[in-house]
C-alpha positions as CSV (number, residue, x, y, z in Angstrom):
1,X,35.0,-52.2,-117.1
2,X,32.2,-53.3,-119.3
3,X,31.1,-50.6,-121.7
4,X,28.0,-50.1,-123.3
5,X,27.3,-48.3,-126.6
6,X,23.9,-46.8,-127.3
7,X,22.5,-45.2,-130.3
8,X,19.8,-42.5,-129.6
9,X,17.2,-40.5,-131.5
10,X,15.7,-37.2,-130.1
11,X,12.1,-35.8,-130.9
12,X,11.0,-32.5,-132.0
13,X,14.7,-31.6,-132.7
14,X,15.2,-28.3,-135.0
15,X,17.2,-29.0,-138.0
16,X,20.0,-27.4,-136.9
17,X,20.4,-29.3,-133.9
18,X,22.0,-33.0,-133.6
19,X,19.3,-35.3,-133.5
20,X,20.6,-37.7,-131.9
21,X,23.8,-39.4,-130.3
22,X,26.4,-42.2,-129.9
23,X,26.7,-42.7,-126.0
24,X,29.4,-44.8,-124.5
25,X,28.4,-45.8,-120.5
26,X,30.2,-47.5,-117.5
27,X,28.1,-50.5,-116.9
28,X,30.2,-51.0,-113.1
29,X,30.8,-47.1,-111.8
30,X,27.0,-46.3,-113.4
31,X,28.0,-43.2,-115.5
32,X,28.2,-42.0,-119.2
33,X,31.9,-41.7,-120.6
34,X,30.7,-40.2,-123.4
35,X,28.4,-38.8,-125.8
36,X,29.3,-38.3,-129.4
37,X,27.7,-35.6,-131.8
38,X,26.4,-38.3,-134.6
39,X,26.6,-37.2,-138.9
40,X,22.8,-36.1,-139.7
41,X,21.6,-38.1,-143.2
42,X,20.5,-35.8,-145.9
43,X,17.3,-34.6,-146.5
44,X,16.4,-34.4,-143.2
45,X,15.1,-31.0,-143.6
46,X,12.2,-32.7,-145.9
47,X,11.1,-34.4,-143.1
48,X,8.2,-32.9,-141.0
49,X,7.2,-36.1,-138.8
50,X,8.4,-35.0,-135.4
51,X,8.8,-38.1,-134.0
52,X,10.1,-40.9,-136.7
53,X,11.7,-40.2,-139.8
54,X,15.3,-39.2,-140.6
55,X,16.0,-38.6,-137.3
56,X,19.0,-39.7,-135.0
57,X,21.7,-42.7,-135.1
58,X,20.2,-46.1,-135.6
59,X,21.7,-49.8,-135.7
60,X,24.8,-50.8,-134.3
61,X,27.0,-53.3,-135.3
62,X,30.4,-55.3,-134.3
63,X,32.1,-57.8,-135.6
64,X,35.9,-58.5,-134.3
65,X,37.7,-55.3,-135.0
66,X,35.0,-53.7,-137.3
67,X,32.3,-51.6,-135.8
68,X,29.3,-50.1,-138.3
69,X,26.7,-47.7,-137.3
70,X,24.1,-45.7,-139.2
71,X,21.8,-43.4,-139.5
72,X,18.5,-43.3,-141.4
73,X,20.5,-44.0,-144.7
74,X,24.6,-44.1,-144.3
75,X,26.4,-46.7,-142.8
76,X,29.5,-46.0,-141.3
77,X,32.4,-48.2,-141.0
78,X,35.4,-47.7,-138.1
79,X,38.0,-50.2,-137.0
80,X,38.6,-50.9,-133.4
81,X,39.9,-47.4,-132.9
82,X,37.2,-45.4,-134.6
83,X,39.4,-45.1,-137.7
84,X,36.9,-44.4,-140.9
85,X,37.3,-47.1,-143.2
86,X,34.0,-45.9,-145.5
87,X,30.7,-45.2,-145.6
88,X,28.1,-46.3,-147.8
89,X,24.5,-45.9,-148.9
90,X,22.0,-47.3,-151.2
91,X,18.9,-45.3,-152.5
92,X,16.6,-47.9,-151.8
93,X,17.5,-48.3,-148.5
94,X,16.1,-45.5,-146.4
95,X,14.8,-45.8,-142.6
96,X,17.0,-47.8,-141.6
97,X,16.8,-49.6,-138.6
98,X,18.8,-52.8,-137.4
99,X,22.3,-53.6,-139.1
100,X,24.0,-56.9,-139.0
101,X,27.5,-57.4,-140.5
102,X,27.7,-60.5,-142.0
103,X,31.6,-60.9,-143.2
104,X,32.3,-58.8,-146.3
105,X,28.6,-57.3,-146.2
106,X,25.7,-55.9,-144.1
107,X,22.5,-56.6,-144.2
108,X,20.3,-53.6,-143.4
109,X,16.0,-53.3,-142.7
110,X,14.9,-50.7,-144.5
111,X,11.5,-49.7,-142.9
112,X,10.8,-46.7,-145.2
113,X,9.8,-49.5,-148.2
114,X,9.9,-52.8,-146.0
115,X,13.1,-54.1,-147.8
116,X,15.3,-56.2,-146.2
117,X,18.8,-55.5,-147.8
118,X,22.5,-57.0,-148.1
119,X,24.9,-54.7,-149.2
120,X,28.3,-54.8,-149.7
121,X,30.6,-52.1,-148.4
122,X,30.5,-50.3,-151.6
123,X,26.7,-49.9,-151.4
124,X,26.1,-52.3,-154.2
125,X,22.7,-54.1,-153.0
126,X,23.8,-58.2,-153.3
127,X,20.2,-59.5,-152.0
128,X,16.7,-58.3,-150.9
129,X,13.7,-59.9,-149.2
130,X,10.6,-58.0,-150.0
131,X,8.6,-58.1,-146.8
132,X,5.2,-57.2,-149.0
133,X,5.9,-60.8,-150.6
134,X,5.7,-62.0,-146.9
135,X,1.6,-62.0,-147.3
136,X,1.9,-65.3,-148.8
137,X,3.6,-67.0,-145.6
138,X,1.1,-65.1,-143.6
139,X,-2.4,-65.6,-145.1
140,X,-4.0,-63.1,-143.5
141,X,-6.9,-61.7,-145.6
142,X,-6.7,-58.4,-144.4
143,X,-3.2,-58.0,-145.0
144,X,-2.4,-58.3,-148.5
145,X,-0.6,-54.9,-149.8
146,X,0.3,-54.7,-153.2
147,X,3.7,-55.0,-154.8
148,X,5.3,-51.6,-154.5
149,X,8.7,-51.9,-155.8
150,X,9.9,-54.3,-159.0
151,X,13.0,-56.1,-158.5
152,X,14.7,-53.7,-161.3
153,X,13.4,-51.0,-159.4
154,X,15.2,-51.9,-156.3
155,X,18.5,-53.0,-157.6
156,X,18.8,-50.0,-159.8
157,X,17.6,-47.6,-156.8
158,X,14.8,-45.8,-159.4
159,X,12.9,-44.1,-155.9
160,X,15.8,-42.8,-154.0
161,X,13.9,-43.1,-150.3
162,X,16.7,-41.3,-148.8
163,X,14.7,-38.5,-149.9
164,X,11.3,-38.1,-148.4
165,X,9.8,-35.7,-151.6
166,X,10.2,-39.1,-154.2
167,X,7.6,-41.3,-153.0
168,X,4.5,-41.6,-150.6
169,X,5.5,-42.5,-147.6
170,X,1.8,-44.1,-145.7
171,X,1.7,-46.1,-149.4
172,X,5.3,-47.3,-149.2
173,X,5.7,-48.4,-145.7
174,X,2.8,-51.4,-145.0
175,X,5.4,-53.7,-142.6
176,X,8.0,-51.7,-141.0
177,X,10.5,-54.0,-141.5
178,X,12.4,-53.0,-138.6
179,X,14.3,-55.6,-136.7
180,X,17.4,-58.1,-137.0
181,X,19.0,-61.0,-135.6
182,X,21.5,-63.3,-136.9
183,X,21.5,-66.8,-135.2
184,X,24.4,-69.2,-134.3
185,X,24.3,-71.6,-137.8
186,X,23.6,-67.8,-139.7
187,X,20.0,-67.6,-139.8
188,X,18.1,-64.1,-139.7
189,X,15.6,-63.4,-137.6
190,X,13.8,-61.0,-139.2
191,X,11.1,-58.5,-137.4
192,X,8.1,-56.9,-139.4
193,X,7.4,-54.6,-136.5
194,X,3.9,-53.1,-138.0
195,X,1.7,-54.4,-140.4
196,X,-1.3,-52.0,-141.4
197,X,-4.1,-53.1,-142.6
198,X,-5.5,-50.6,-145.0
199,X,-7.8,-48.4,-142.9
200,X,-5.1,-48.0,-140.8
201,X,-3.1,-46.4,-143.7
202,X,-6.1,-44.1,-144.0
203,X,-5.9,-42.7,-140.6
204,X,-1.7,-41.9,-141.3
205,X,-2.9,-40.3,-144.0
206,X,-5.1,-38.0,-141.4
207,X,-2.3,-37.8,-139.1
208,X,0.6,-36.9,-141.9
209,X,-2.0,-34.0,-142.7
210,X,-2.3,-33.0,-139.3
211,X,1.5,-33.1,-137.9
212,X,2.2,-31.0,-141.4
213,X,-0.4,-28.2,-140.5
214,X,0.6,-28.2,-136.8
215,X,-2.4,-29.7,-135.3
216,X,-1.1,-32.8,-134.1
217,X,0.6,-31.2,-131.1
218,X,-3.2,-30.4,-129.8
219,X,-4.3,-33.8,-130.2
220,X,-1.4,-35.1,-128.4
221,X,-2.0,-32.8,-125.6
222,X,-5.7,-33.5,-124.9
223,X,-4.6,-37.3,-125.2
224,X,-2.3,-36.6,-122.6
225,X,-4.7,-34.7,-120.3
226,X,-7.4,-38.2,-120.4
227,X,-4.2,-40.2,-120.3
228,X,-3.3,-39.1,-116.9
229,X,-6.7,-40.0,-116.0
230,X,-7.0,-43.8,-117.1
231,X,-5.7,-46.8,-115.1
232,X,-5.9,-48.9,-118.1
233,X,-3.2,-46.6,-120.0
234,X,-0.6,-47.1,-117.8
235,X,1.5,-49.8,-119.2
236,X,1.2,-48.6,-122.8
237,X,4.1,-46.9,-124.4
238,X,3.2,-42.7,-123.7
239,X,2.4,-41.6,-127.5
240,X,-0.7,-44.1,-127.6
241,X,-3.9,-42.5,-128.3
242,X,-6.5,-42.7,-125.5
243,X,-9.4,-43.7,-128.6
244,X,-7.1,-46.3,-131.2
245,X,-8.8,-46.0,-134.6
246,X,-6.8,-48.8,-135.7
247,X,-4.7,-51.9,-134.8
248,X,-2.1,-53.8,-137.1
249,X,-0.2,-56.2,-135.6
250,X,3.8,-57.5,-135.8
251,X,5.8,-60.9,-136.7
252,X,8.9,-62.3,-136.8
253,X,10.3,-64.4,-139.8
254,X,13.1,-67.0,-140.4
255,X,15.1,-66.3,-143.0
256,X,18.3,-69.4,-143.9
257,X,21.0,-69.4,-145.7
258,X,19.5,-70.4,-148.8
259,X,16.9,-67.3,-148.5
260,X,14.1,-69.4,-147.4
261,X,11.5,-67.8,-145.1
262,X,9.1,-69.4,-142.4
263,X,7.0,-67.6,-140.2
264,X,8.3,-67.4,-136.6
265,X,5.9,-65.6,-133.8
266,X,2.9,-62.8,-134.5
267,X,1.8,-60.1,-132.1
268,X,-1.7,-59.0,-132.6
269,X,-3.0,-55.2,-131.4
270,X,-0.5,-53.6,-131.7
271,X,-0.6,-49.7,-132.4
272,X,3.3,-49.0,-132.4
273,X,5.9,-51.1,-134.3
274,X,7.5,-54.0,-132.1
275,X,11.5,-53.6,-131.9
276,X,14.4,-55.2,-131.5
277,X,14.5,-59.1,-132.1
278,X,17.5,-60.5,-130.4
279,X,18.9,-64.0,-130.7
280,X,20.0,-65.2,-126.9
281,X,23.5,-67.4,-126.3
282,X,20.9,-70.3,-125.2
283,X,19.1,-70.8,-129.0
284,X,15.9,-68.3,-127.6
285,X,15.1,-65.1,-128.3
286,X,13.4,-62.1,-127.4
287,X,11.1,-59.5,-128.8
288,X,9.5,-55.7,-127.7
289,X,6.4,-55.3,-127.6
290,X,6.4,-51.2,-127.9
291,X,2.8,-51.1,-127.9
292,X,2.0,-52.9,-124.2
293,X,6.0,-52.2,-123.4
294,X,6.4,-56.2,-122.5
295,X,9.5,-58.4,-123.9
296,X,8.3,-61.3,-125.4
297,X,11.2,-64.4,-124.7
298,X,10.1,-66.7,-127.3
299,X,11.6,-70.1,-129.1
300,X,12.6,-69.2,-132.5
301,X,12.4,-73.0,-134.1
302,X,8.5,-73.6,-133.2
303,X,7.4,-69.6,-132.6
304,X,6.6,-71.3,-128.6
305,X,6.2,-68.0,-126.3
306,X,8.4,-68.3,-123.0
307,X,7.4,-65.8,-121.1
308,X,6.6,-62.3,-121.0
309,X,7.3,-59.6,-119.0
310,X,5.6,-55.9,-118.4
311,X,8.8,-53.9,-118.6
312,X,8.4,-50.6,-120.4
313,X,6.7,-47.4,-119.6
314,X,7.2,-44.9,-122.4
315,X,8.8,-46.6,-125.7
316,X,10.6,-50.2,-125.2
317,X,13.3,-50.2,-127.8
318,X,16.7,-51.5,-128.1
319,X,18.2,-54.8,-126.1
320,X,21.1,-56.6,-125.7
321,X,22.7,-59.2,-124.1
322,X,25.2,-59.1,-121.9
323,X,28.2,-61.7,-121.4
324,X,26.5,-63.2,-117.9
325,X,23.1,-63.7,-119.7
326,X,21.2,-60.7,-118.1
327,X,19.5,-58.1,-121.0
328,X,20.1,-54.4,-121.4
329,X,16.7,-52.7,-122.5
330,X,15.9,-49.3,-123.7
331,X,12.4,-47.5,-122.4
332,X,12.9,-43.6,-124.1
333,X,15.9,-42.4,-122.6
334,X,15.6,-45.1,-119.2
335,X,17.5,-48.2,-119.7
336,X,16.6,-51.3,-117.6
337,X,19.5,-54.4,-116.5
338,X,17.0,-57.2,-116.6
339,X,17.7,-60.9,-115.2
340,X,15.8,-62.7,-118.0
341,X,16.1,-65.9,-115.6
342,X,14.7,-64.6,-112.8
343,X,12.5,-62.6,-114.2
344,X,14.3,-59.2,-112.0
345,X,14.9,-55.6,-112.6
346,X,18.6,-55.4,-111.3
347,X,19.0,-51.7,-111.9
348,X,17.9,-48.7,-114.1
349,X,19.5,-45.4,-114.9
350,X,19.1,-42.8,-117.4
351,X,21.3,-42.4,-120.7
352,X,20.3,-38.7,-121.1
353,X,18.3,-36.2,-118.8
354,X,16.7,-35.2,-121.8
355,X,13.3,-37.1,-122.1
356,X,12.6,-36.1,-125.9
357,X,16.0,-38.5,-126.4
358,X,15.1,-41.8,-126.7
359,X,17.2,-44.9,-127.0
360,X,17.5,-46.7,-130.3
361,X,20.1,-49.7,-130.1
362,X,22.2,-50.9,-127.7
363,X,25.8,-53.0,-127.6
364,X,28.6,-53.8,-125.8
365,X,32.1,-52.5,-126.5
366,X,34.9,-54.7,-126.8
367,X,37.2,-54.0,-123.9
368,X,40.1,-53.6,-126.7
369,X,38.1,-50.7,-128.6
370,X,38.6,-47.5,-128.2
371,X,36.2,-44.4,-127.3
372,X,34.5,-43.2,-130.3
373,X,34.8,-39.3,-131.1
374,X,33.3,-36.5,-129.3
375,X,32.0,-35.6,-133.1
376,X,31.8,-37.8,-136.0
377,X,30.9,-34.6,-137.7
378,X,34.7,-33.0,-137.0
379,X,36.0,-36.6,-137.2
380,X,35.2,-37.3,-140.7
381,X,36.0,-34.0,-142.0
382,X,39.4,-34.5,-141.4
383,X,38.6,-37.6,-144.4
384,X,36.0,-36.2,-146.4
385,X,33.7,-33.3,-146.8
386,X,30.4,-34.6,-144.8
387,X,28.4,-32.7,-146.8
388,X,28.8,-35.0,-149.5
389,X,27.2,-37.7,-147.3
């Protein structure tokens, strides 16, 4: 039996209501084993974007007999049996996306203030890459944001970002640092999904205002009425605006050992951050291109693109390989088997019949590890009082 694991993250879900899930499915018999009740991240009530935000379970990570997943601020570690061994959190790591354990440690992209962060399992924060300072390797003159966070600031967590009410968020997110890969000799792959250029932080602005006074729900619904209507729409991911004010674009970065970065690959026009950079068995790797819903295959020494294939139709997010080489993709809540070689669809099924749940990373189980709990929320209790998380 091969089992997949799959973090999700529901839209438009009330407070009270789980946001998202863990999901454990059958890869052979086609069906889900389970689905597990995830532990919400505080704050979360602060929060009015009804889309992104605190919302749902994020990265997942294995390594051996140590699993870690997280939400949009706590990392959760479990042995092979879904034991709790701790949690952890920093303040100025918030929005988190992709997780890599890397021994002792896990490094963590935080998209709220486009940190990349190692941490040890205490939560102290060993190392940082400032994604702002990327602009140098970049020298793009319209992308040149301002530092935003000292290295003092940072270490000592002074803006606690778990908390939406402490800082701006348009102002403190200019890369959506988003995505993580660790290669075979321990470099990082390193994915700035969305870099704005500053009218396009204008426009957020606009849109903060008008998802806070309940007016973006109108806009989205005329979109969808023109959407319908256009050929030209129908490979983009379904939350793209008929009329785009404004484009950023997305890049991938090479980070070694010695915490060196080189520029890797950019993606121009895109409207939606890029997710989930994978490193591939062969020495490739892959990219999504939310925005166009294509997967970008893609050599990480010289930034050469492979190929690219037209894959997604609502929100291409989360990948995987699997042991035989073929990918797992998330689309919203459709995943696709894909023969990268061949350049095939094998299959496609549906982690949830709900299509506000969308999928946020995928992994494969270890055949020796066990289910993960109906609840973490129950499970953890019987440890710790979750409130306190």
């Amino acid at each position: 039996m091969t089992k997949i694991l799959i973090s999700t993250s529901s839209r438009h879900t009330p407070v009270d209501q789980p946001s998202g899930h863990i999901i454990v499915y059958d890869l052979e018999a086609r069906k889900i084993l389970r689905t597990c009740e995830i532990i919400e991240p505080p704050y979360r009530v602060e929060n009015p974007n009804p889309r992104g935000g605190l919302r749902g379970s994020k990265g997942i990570s294995i390594d051996g007999d140590r699993i870690a997943i997280s939400n949009a601020s706590t990392m959760f570690l479990y042995d092979k049996d879904w034991n709790p061994e701790c949690y952890f959190f920093h303040p100025s790591c918030a929005g988190v996306h992709d997780i890599v354990l890397d021994g002792e440690t896990v490094w963590v992209t935080s998209a709220r203030n486009d940190v990349l962060c190692q941490l040890d399992f205490k939560g102290n924060l060993l190392k940082y890459h400032d994604t702002r300072t990327f602009s140098k390797i970049l020298q793009d003159p319209k992308w040149n944001p301002p530092v935003y966070l000292t290295k003092d600031d940072l270490v000592k967590g002074k803006i606690d970002f778990r908390d939406p009410r402490t800082h701006d968020e348009v102002m403190a997110d200019a890369a959506h640092t988003n995505g993580l890969a660790m290669m075979a000799n321990g470099d990082l792959l390193l994915s700035t999904g969305l870099l704005k250029y500053q009218g396009h932080q204008r426009l957020l602005y606009i849109k903060n205002w008008l998802i806070r006074y309940h007016l973006w729900g109108i806009l989205e619904s005329v979109n969808r009425f023109f959407r319908v209507r256009m050929k030209s729409m129908e490979n983009r991911h379904s939350g793209e605006l008929v009329v785009q004010p404004a484009k950023g674009f997305s890049a991938i970065f090479r980070v070694d050992k010695a915490g060196n970065v080189s520029k890797v690959l950019t993606l121009p026009d895109a409207t939606a951050p890029s997710h989930s950079v994978r490193a591939l068995k062969d020495g490739s790797a892959i990219y999504l291109k939310t925005t166009t819903g294509e997967l970008y295959h893609f050599n990480p020494e010289n930034g050469e693109i492979l190929s690219v294939h037209q894959l997604g139709e609502k929100f291409l997010r989360g990948a995987v390989e699997m042991p035989d080489g073929t990918l797992m993709l998330g689309d919203n809540n459709r995943f696709i088997h894909f023969d990268l070689k061949a350049g095939k669809v094998l299959f496609t099924d549906f982690s949830s019949s709900d299509t506000k749940e969308a999928i946020f990373d995928i992994a494969i189980l270890p055949d020796h590890y066990s289910l993960p709990p109906i609840s973490f929320v129950s499970h953890h209790e019987k440890l710790m009082p979750v409130n306190q998380l």
